[in-house]
Structures are given as structure tokens and as C-alpha cells.
TIKOLDO-923744 format. One line per 10 residues: for each residue x, y, z of C-alpha. Coordinates in nm, 3 decimals, m for minus. Each point is the difference from the previous one (the first is absolute). Layout:
! TIKOLDO-923744
X Y Z | ...;
This chain:
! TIKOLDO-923744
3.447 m0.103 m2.856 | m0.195 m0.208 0.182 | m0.374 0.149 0.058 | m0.311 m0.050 0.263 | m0.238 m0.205 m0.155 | m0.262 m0.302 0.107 | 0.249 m0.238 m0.171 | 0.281 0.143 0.204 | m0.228 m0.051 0.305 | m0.061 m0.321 m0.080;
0.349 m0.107 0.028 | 0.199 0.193 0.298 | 0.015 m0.248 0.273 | 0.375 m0.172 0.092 | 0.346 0.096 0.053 | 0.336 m0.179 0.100 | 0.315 0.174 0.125 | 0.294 m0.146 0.050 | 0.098 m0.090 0.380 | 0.378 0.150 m0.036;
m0.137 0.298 m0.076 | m0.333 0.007 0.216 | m0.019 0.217 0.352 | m0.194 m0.256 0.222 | m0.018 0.303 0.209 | m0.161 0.256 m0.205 | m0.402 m0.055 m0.005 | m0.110 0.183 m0.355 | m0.313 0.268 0.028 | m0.075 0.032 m0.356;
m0.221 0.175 m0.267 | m0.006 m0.090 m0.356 | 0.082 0.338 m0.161 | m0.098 0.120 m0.401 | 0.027 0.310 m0.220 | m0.347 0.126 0.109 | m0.175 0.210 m0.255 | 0.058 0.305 0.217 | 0.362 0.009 m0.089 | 0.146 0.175 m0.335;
0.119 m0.275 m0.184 | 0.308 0.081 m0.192 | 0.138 0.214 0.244 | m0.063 m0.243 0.261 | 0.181 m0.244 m0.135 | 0.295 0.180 m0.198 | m0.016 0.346 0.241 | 0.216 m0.060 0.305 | m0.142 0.332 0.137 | m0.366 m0.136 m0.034;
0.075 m0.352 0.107 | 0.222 0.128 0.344 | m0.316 0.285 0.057 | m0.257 m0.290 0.011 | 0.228 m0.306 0.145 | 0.093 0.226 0.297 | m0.336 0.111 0.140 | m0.131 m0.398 m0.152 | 0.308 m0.142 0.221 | m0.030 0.235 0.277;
m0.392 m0.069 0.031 | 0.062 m0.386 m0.009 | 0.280 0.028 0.265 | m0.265 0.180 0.237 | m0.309 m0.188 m0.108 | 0.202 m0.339 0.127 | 0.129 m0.138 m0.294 | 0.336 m0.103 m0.060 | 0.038 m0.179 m0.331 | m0.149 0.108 m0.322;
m0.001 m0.247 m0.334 | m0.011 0.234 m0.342 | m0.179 m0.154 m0.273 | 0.109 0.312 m0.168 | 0.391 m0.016 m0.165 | 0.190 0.282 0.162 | 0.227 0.096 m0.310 | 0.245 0.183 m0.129 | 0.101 0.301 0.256 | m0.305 m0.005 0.223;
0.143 m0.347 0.132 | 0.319 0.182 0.201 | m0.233 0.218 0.115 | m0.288 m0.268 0.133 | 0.301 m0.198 0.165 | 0.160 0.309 0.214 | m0.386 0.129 0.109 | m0.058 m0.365 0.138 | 0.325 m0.052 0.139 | m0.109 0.378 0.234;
m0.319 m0.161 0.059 | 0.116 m0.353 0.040 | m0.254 m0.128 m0.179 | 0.102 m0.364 m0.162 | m0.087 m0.053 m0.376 | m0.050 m0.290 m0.223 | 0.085 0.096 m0.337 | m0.145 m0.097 m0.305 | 0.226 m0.203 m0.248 | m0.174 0.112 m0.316;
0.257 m0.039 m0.287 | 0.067 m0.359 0.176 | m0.398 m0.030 0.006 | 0.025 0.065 m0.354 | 0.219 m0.245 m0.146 | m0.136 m0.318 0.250 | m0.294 0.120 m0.186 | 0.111 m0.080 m0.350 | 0.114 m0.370 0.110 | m0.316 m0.184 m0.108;
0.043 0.101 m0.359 | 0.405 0.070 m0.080 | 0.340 m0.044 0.125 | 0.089 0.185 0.330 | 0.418 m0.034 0.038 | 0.179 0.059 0.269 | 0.153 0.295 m0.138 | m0.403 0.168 m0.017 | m0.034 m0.086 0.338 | 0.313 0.192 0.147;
m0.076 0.270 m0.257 | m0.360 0.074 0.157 | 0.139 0.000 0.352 | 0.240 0.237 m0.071 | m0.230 0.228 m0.173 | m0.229 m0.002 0.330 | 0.305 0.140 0.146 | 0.088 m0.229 0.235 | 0.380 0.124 0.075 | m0.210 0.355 0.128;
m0.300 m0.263 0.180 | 0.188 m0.232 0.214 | 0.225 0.313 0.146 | m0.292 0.104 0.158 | m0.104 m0.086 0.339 | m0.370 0.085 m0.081 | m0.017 m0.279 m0.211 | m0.162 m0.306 0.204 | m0.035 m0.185 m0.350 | 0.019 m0.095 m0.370;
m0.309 m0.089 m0.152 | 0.083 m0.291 m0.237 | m0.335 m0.050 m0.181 | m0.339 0.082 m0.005 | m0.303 m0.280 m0.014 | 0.247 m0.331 m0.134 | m0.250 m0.299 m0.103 | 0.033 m0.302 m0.186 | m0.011 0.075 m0.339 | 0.005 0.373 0.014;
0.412 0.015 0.028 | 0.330 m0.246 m0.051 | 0.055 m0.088 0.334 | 0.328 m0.133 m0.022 | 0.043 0.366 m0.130 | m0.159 0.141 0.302 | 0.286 m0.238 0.225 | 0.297 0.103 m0.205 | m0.132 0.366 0.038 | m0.015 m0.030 0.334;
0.312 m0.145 0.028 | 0.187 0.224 m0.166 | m0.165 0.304 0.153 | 0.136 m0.172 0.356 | 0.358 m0.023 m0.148 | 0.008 0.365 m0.111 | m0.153 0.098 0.327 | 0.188 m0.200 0.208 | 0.195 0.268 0.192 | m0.372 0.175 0.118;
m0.192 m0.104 0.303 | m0.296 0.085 m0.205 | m0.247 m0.349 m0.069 | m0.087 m0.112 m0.367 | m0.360 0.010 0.008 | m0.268 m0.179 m0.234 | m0.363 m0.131 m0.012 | m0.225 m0.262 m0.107 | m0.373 0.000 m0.027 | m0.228 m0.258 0.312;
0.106 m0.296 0.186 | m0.043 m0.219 m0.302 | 0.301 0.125 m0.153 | 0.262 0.038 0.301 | 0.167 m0.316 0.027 | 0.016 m0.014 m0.405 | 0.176 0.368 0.058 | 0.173 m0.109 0.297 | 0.196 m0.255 m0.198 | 0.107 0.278 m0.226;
0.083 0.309 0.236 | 0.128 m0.173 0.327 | m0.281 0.199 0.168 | 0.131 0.132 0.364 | m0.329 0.216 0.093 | m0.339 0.025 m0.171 | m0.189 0.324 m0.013 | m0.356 m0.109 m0.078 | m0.300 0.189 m0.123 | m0.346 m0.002 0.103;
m0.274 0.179 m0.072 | m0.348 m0.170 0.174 | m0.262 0.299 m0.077 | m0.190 m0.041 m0.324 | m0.255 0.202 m0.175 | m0.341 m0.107 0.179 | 0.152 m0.119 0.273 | m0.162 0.147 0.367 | 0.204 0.203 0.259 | 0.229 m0.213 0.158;
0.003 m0.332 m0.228 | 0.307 m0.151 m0.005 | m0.108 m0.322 m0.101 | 0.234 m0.035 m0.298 | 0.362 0.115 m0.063 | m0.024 0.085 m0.298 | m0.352 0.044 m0.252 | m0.120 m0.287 m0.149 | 0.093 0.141 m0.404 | 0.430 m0.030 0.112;
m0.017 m0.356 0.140 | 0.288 m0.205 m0.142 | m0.132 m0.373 0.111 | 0.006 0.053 0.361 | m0.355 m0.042 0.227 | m0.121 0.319 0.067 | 0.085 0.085 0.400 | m0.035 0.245 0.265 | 0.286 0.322 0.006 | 0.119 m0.186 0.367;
0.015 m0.342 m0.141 | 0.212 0.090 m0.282 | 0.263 0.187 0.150 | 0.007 m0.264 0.250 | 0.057 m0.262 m0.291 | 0.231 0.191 m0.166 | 0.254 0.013 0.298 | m0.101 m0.297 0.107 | 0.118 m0.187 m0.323 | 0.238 0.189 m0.149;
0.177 0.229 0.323 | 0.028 m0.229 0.280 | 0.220 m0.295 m0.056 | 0.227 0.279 m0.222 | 0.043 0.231 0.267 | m0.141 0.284 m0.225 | m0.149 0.330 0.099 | m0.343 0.102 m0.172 | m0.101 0.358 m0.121 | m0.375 0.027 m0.078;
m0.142 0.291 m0.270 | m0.324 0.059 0.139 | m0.300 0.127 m0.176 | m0.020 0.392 0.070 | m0.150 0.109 m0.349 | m0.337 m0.024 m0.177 | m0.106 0.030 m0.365 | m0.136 0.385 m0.146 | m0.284 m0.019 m0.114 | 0.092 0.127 m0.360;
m0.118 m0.072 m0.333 | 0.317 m0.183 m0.079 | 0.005 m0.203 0.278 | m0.209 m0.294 m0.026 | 0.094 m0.060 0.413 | 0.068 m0.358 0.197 | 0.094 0.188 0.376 | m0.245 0.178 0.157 | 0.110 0.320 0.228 | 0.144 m0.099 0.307;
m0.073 0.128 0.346 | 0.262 0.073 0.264 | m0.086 m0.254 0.246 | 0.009 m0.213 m0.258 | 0.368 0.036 m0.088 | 0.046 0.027 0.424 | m0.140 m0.319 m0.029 | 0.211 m0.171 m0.248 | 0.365 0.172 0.176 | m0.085 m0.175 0.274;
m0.156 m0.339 m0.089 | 0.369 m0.023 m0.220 | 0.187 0.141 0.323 | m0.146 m0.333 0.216 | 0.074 m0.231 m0.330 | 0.345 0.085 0.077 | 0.092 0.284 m0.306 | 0.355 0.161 0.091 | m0.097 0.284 m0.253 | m0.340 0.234 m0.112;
m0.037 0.120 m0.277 | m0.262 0.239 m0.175 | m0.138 m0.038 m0.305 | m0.051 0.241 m0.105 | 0.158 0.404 0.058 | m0.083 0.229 m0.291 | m0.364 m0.030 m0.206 | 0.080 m0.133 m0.360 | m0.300 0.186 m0.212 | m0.207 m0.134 m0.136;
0.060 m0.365 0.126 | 0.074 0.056 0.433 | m0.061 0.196 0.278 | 0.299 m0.045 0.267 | 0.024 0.171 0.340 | 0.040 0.312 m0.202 | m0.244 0.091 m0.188 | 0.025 0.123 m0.360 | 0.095 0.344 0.064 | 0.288 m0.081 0.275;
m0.188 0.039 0.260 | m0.038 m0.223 0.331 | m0.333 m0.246 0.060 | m0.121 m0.165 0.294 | 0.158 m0.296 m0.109 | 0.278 0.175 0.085 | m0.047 0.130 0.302 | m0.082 m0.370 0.141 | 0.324 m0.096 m0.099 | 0.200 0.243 0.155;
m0.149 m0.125 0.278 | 0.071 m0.334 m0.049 | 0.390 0.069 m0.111 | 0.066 0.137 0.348 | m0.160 m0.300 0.171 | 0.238 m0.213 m0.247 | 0.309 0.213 0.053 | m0.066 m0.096 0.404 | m0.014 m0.389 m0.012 | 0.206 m0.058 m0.330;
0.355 m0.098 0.135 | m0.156 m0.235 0.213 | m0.207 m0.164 m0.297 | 0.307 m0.018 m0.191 | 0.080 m0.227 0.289 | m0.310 m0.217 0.044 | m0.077 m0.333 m0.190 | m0.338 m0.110 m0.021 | m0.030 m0.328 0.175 | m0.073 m0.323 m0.155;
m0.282 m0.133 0.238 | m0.269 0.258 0.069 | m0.214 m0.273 0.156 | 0.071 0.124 0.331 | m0.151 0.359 m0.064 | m0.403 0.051 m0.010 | m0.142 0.330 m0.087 | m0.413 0.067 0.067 | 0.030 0.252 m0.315 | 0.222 0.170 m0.261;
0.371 m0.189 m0.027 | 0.271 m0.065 0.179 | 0.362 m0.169 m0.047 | 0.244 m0.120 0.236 | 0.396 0.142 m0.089 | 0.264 m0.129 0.162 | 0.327 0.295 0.056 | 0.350 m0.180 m0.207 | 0.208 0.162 0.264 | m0.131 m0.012 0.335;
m0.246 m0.292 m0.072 | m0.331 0.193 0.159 | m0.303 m0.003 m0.152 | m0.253 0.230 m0.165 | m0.344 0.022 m0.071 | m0.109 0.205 m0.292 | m0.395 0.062 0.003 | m0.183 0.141 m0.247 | m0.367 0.195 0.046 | m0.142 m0.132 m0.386;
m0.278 0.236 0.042 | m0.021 0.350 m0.162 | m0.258 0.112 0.172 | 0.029 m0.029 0.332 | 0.277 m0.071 0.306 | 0.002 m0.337 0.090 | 0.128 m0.188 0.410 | 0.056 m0.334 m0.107 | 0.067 m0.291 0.203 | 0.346 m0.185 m0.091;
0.078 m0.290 0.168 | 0.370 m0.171 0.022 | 0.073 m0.307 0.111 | 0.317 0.005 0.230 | 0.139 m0.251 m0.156 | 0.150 0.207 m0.276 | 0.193 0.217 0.267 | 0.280 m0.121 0.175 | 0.011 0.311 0.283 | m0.257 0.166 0.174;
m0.179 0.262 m0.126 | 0.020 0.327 0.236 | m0.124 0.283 m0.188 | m0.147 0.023 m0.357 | 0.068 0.306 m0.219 | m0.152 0.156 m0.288 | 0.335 0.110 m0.164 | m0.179 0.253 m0.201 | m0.176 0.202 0.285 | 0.272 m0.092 0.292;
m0.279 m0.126 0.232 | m0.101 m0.278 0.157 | m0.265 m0.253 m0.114 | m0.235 m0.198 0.225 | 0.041 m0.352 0.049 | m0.054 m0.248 0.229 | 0.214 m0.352 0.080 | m0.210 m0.292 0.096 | 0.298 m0.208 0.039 | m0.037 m0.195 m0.335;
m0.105 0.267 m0.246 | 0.037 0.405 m0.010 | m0.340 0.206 m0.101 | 0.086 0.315 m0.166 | m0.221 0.288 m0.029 | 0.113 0.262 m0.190 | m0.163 0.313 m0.167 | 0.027 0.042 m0.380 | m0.074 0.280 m0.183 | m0.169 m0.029 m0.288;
0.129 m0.176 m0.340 | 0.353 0.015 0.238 | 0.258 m0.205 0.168 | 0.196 m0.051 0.288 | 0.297 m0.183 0.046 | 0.025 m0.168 0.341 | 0.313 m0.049 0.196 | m0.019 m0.303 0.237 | 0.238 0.137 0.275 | 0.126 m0.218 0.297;
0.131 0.357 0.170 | m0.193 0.290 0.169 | 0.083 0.317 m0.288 | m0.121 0.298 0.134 | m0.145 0.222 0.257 | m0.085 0.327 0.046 | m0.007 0.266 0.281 | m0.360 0.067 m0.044 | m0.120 m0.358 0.071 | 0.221 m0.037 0.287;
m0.156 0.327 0.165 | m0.325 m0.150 m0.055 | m0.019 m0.347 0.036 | 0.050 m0.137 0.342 | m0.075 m0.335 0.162 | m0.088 m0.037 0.413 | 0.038 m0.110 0.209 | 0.392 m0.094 0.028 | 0.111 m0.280 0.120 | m0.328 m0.139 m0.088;
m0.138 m0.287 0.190 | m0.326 m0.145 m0.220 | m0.106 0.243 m0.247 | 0.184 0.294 m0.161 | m0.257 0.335 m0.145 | 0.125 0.160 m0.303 | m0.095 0.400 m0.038 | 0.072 0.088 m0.376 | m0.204 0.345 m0.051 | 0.026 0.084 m0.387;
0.245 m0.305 m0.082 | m0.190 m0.261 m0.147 | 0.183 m0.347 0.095 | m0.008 m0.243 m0.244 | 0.147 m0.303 0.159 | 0.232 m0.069 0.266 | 0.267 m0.251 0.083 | 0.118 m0.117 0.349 | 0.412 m0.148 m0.045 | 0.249 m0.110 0.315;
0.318 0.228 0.013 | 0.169 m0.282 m0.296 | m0.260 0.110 m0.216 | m0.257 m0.325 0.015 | m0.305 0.101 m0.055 | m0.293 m0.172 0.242 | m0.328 0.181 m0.052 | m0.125 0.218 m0.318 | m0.315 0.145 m0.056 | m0.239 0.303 m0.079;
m0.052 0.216 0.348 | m0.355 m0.096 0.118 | m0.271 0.281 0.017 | 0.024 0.038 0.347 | 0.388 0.060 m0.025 | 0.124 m0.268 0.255 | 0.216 m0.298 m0.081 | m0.016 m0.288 0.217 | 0.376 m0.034 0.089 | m0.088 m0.301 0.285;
0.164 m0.256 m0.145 | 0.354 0.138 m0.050 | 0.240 m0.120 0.247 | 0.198 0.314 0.212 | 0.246 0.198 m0.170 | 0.067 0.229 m0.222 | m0.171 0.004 m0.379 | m0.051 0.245 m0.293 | m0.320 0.122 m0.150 | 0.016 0.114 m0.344;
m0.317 0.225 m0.126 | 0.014 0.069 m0.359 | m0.223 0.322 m0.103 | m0.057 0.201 m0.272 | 0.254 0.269 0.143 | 0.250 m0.276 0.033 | 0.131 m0.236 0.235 | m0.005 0.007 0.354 | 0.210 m0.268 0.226 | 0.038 m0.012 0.399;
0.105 m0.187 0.276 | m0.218 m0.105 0.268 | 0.023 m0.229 0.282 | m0.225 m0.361 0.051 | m0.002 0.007 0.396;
């Protein structure tokens, strides 16, 4: 059985599923999961009364806690594993199971023979007939940590391709991983790689609150130059998910080292905004999955977002938050592709990416707030030239509100508000979305039919910007209302226009007359 250690650590990072068995349509909330030291061993593993009393409240505390997928590092054996597979199927919760007796014998290939016939042998005895009837299975994990060297990798291929044949009638992916970027195209060439699942962990002991200034400490480097959490994931896809047409999941740091005597340590604790900060930083770089790394505290090596005894941390807390902010936006980042040239798109602090929607060909801005202390209002700047509509209304999808902007005619200055260590994913409407009663009560314009100059009254409705349009929906004049509340209106010919006010209550559009 496979077991928590620093080596382990050291080598987590990639996956590949295959694409005929791959949901483009499901977005994976995961936790790493392990035997923690609270639960009875034996009959935890061999006591289907023990395993189903712990899986269901552990399942049933995911499901509400905003998780949906769970990877066990543990091997569910023996009769526990019917009764893991029916609690998940009630809670829905998907599952990547381990393939230990496969593990096993790809293990053995540097040093002896591994046949064919071993190969089939160790899948069936990791049940696969009882795993691929399931639909809480989302996958099969192939291997665990494959490097040059360390395995037969021709092995590795013919196991995987023999797991695929005898799986071939599931809709459940074949799953494996591989260590840093170094290695992925020499892995690639091995496992037909059709998504990568890719591991970073950017806090290190010593390092202050907030530093993300390296994915990964310096001690696990495999050749690459040392670079910042943003920049990596942004490589990563960049190079390896882009021209393939390949989704990324990203296992995020959410675990620190105990401070025990058998633990010399490499991670320092990490803080809550800290893992807020990483979620979304991966959300802008385009990941189409989260995962947490890690669930359960593995004494005396880890402290995960429970702690030793079970019990829920702070850590955790933040990212319940954070799941329900993810479980909002996620179909439509499924949908999103990060676009090639972000030239066009300025940003006075934190970071911010430019997506483009595969369907209806709008685009997004994703902004991130890099600071963990404090809310940031930064100023992004997009050239038009990038859009090919106008831009009406701007939404923070997360919130449902509107965001202030203004259109000079060649570029659009956004203003949003960003919580700290947070995100928010920008829709770049060209429609008016919403209203509300309230605003329309309160927010009134006089006189109509103007002649030179319209006054706004907006008591307790705080007007962000506002947008004047003819009746085909061209706009002519946008702007923030002046202090004194009156927009010159003198040089629009007579006739009828629209004035759009967008608040923080909503939107607010009405007809008035140019005489």
C-alpha cells in the first residue's frame, strides 16, 4: 500500500485520461484522501461496517463542504470496496481509485520480467469487473510517480494498454502520472496523454506569508529554472495543453509539515488566503479542475485541512468558501480558452488574463487580487481591438453584479473591486442583463423629453457608469454620472434614445426623448 511520505510528496504532480472516456463537462473539486491515523486500521480496511460508518459521514461531509471528487491513496479492499462504491454512488461523489496490485508489478519492471499474463492478473485482483460497474468511479489510477529509470516504461505502456482493453466497455478514464515538466513529453510519448493533472506546491519552510515566488521548493527541482506559482501553470498549459486541446487539473498546496521529531520538514504551514490565492491564480491560468492536496493529516509527516484528530481547520473553512465560488463560474470555465495574445490587456496590480468563450465567441476577463492582505481596485485596461462587439454591461459572474467601466472609444477601463487573495471572473456582455424593482423606484432622470441637460436623482443607488444607445442598440455617449448629476445631452439630434444606468442594485434602462 502506497503511504504519505516526503518522497511521495515529492512526486504527485501529472495525470492523463483518455478523451473517449473523459466528461469535458464535468469540472473535478477534489481532495487527496488517506487512512488518517484516527481510523482503526484493520477494521477499516477489512470491516465493511467500519469502512461504510466512516465513508458515509466522510462522503456526506465532502458532498456539503463542496467537493465532488475524492482520489484514495488508500486501497479500498476486499468487502469494504462494495460498500465505498454504493455510499458514493448516494452521495455522488466521483472517485479515482487506486490501482495498487497494478502499482505493484510496474514496480518490479526495473529489475525482472513483468508478462502480460502479471499484468492482467494484478488488474483483476484490484477488482476491476466490481470498479468499472460503478458510476462513482471517475478513474483508474495507473501508476504512481513513473521516472526514467525508476520503472520499464514500455511496461508502464503495455500496462496501460491492456488495462484500456479490459476496460473498454466503462466510461471511466485510465489515469496515470509523471513527476515536472521535464518529464512530460518523454511520458507523453509513452501514455498518449489526453489531460494533465499537475502538482504544485509554492510555500516552503521559511518562506513569508504570501510568497509564491516558486512552484515548487528549491530541494524538488528536476532541471527546470526556478519560477513564480502563476508563471508555471501558465507554462505548463501553455506548452503542453493548448495546441492538444487538453483540459488541466491543478493539486494545489493546502497542507504544511508537523512539526514532529520525525519529520525533518521542507513545507511550511499554509495559511488560508494563501491556498485562496493559489485556486484562483490557477482558475485565470485556465485549470478546468481544483484539486486539494491535501484532506486527512498523515501523522507524523502532514497536517491537511483536517487536523490530526478529524477535526476541521481554518484552512478549511476558506475553502468551503472558495468551492462555492468555483461551483458558480465552473461550467463556464470549462468553456473558456485562455487567449493567445494578452498584449491587449494592462492591469495597474495583481493579474489578469483575457479568455475567449469556444461557443459563443465572447470574451472574459479573469482578475486576480495577488495580495493576502488587503482588497485591491485595480485598473485593467483593454484595447478594443481584441473585441469584435460592443461591450454593454460587464459582469462579475461570481457576485451577479455589475462592474464599472468606462469606453473611451479605443480602449475599455475596468474598475472592479477584489476581495482579498480572490478572483473575479468578468463577463464582457454586449446586452443589458438585469434590473431590479428597487432601482427602478428609485432612480429617475428629468426632465423628459429633455432639451440640453438631463439630472439624475439616485438616493441610496450608487451608479457606477452609464451608457446612452439609439433604439438599434448603438451606443453614442458612456461615462461616470458627474457630481452634480446632470448630463449634457445638447448634442444629440431629436428623437428617441435609451439610457442605461448600471448600479450596484442592478440595471436600470429608460426611454427618454432628445427634443
Amino acid at each position: 500500500m502506497k503511504k504519505i511520505t516526503i518522497a511521495w510528496l515529492i512526486f504527485i504532480p501529472f495525470f492523463s485520461v483518455f478523451s473517449q472516456n473523459y466528461n469535458p463537462d464535468f469540472f473535478p473539486i477534489g481532495v487527496w484522501s488517506v487512512k488518517g491515523d484516527f481510523r482503526p486500521v484493520d477494521d477499516f480496511l477489512f470491516n465493511p461496517e467500519t469502512a461504510g460508518a466512516y465513508h458515509q459521514a466522510s462522503f456526506q461531509d465532502l458532498k456539503e463542504r463542496g467537493f465532488n471528487s475524492v482520489l484514495l491513496s488508500y486501497d479500498p479492499i476486499g468487502y469494504t470496496l462494495d460498500t465505498i462504491l454504493k455510499i458514493a454512488e448516494t452521495y455522488d461523489m466521483k472517485i479515482i481509485s487506486p490501482m495498487q496490485h497494478l502499482h505493484q508489478v510496474i514496480n518490479q519492471s526495473n529489475n525482472q520480467e513483468v508478462t502480460d499474463n502479471d499484468i492482467i492478473q494484478a488488474i483483476e485482483n484490484d477488482s476491476i469487473v466490481r470498479l468499472k460497474a460503478s458510476s462513482a468511479i471517475l478513474g483508474y489510477y495507473l501508476y504512481d510517480e513513473p521516472l526514467p529509470g525508476w520503472i520499464d516504461f514500455d511496461v508502464l505502456s503495455n500496462a496501460k494498454n491492456i488495462l484500456a482493453q479490459m476496460t473498454a466497455d466503462s466510461p471511466h478514464p485510465i489515469l496515470s502520472c509523471w513527476n515536472d515538466e521535464q518529464h512530460m513529453n518523454y511520458i507523453d510519448d509513452y501514455l498518449n496523454l489526453e489531460v494533465l493533472m499537475m502538482d504544485a506546491y509554492p510555500i516552503e519552510d521559511g518562506d513569508a506569508y504570501g510568497d509564491l515566488s516558486d512552484y515548487m521548493p528549491s530541494y524538488f527541482y528536476y532541471g527546470d529554472d526556478p519560477m513564480p506559482f502563476s508563471d508555471y501553470i501558465n507554462t505548463v498549459r501553455s506548452n503542453h495543453c493548448d495546441a492538444q486541446d487538453r483540459p488541466m487539473w491543478v493539486v494545489l498546496q493546502a497542507f504544511g509539515d508537523l512539526e514532529t521529531p520525525e519529520n525533518g520538514g521542507y513545507w511550511r504551514q499554509v495559511y488560508p488566503k494563501e491556498i485562496r490565492l493559489q485556486v484562483f491564480l490557477s482558475l485565470m491560468q485556465g485549470a478546468k479542475g481544483i484539486w486539494y492536496f491535501l484532506y486527512e493529516s498523515e501523522y507524523p509527516y502532514l497536517l491537511g485541512l483536517l487536523d490530526v484528530s478529524g477535526q476541521p481547520t481554518q484552512r478549511l473553512d476558506e475553502v468551503i468558501e472558495i468551492n462555492q465560488e468555483i461551483q458558480i463560474i465552473s461550467p463556464i470555465l470549462l468553456k473558456l480558452k485562455v487567449n493567445t495574445d494578452q498584449s491587449v490587456l494592462q492591469t495597474d496590480s495583481g493579474e489578469a488574463k483575457l479568455h475567449t468563450h469556444t461557443y459563443t465567441g465572447k470574451q472574459y476577463i479573469f482578475c486576480v487580487n495577488t495580495d493576502v492582505q488587503a482588497p485591491s481596485a485595480p485598473v485593467i485596461t483593454l484595447d478594443k481591438s481584441a473585441l469584435d462587439y460592443e461591450v454593454i454591461d460587464i459582469i462579475d459572474k461570481i457576485n451577479g453584479v455589475s462592474v464599472a467601466f468606462v469606453d473611451t472609444g479605443t480602449q475599455l477601463i475596468i474598475t472592479p473591486e477584489i476581495p482579498i487573495a480572490s478572483g473575479l471572473l468578468l463577463q464582457l456582455s454586449d446586452q443589458v442583463t438585469s434590473t431590479t424593482e428597487e432601482t427602478i423606484k428609485k432612480l429617475q432622470i428629468s426632465p423628459n423629453p429633455v432639451i440640453t441637460s438631463m439630472h439624475i436623482f439616485h438616493p441610496y443607488t450608487k451608479i457606477s457608469h452609464f451608457t446612452v444607445s439609439d433604439l438599434a442598440g448603438k451606443i453614442l455617449l458612456s461615462g461616470i454620472v458627474p457630481k452634480n448629476n446632470n448630463i449634457n445631452m445638447d448634442y444629440l439630434e431629436s428623437g428617441i434614445y435609451l439610457i442605461t444606468f448600471f448600479t450596484q442594485k442592478g440595471i436600470f434602462t429608460q426611454e427618454f426623448i432628445k427634443n
